[in-house]
N, C-alpha and C positions, 0 to 999 in steps of 0.2 A: 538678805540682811534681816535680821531677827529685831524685833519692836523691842524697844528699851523704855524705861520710864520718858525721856527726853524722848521718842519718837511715838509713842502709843495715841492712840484719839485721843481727846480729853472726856470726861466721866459725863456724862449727861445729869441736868441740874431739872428733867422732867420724871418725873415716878413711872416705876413702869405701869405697865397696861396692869387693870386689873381684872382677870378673868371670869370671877365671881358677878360680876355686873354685868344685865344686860341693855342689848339696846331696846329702848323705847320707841313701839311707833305708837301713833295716836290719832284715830281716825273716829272725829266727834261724831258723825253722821250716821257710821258704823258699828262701832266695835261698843257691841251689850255690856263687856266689860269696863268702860269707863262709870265714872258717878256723875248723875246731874243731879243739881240743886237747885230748888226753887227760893228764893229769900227775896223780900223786897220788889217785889212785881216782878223779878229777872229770873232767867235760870244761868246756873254757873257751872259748867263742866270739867271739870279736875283733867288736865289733861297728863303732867306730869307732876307726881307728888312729891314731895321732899325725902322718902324712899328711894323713889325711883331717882333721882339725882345724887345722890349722898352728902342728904342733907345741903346742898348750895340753893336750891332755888324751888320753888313750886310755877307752874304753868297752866292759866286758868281760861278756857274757852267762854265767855261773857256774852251769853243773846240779853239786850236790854229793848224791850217795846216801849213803843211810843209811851214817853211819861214817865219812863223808871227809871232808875239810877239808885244807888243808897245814899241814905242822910250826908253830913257834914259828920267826917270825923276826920283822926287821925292817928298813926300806930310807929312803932320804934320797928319797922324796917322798910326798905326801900321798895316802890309799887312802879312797874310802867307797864303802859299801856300802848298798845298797835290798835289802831282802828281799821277792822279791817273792813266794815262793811259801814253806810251812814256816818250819822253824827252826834258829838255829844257836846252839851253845854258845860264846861267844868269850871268849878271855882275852887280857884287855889289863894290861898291867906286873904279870902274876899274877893280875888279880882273873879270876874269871867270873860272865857274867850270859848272858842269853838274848837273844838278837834275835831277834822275831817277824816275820812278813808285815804290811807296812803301815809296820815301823820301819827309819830309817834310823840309821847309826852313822856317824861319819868319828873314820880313826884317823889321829895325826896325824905326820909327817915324825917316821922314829927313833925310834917308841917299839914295843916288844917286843910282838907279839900273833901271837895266834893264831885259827883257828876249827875247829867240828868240828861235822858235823851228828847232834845224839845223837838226834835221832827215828825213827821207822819209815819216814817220806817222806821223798823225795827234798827237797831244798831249791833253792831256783831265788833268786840273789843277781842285780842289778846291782850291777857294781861299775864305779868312777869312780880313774881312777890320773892326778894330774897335777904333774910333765911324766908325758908319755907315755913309752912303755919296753917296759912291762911287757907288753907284746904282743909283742912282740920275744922279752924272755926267753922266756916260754911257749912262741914258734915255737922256740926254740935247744931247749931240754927239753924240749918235751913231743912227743907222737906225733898226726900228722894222724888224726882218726876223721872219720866224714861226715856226721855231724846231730851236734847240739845236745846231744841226750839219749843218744848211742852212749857207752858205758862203755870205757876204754882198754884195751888190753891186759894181760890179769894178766902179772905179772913174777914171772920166778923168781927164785930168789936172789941168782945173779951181775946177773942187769937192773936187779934194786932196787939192789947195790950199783955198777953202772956210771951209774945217771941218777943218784942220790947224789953220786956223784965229780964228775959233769959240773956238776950245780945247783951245787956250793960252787965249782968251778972257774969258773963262770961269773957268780956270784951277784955278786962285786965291780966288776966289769963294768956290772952294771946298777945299782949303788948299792942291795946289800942283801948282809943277812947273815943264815945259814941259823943257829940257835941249836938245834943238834942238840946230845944230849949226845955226851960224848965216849965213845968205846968205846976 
């Protein structure tokens, strides 16, 4: 029996494959070819950029030491976060709670948060930023180090107040705002 309109599959409503695109693997420990950033006492590892997705999402490996975290801001897209190692103190529109190893959080497009790692260990976060971006800012501000776990360069006064200038200078840019107090 020959397929007719009335007997044929029906048409698939998913795109086909696109062969142009590869897959990503991403081995922070590893592979020379990833970027790390140092910004903010942390280093951030770009794991998948918003290339390498098309355009959907960026994928960012986060070692925070004891004591780091970035300021209180917030940005027009959507940020979460895997804790994959330790713990982070985070405040979201003021509150604070705890995010442990094994918990995940999504904060959502605009609203005010922050985090801080108040423990003795280091904290080891994935974090999921989408659209993508925010790999970008971090290359604009922050300083190349060469693993994963390398600690940025300490700043002295004038550095902390030149990457300062630069983050707010640049922060609208990438759809976010830095919520420092004012001096």
């Amino acid at each position: 029996m020959a397929l007719t309109e009335e007997t044929s599959p029906p048409q698939s409503s998913i795109p086909s494959d696109d062969p142009s695109r590869q897959l990503t693997i991403a081995r922070p420990d590893h592979d020379a070819s990833l970027s790390h950033f140092g910004l903010v006492g942390d280093t951030y590892t770009i794991l998948v950029t918003g290339d390498d997705s098309a355009g959907k999402y960026t994928l960012i490996d986060m070692h925070i030491p004891s004591g780091g975290g970035p300021p209180p801001h917030r940005h027009d897209f959507e940020e979460m976060f895997s804790v994959l190692e330790g713990e982070v103190q985070v405040t979201f529109r003021g509150e604070e709670f705890i995010a442990r190893a094994g918990e995940t959080i999504n904060v959502p497009a605009n609203a005010p948060h922050a985090f801080r790692n108040a423990g003795d260990q280091p904290a080891r976060l994935l974090c999921m930023c989408t659209p993508p971006g925010q790999e970008i800012f971090f290359a604009e501000v922050g300083t190349p180090v060469a693993s994963r776990t390398e600690p940025p360069p300490a700043l002295d006064e004038d550095a902390q107040a030149a990457f300062i200038a630069k983050s707010k200078a640049l922060a609208p840019e990438f759809k976010t705002e830095l919520l420092l107090p004012k001096r």
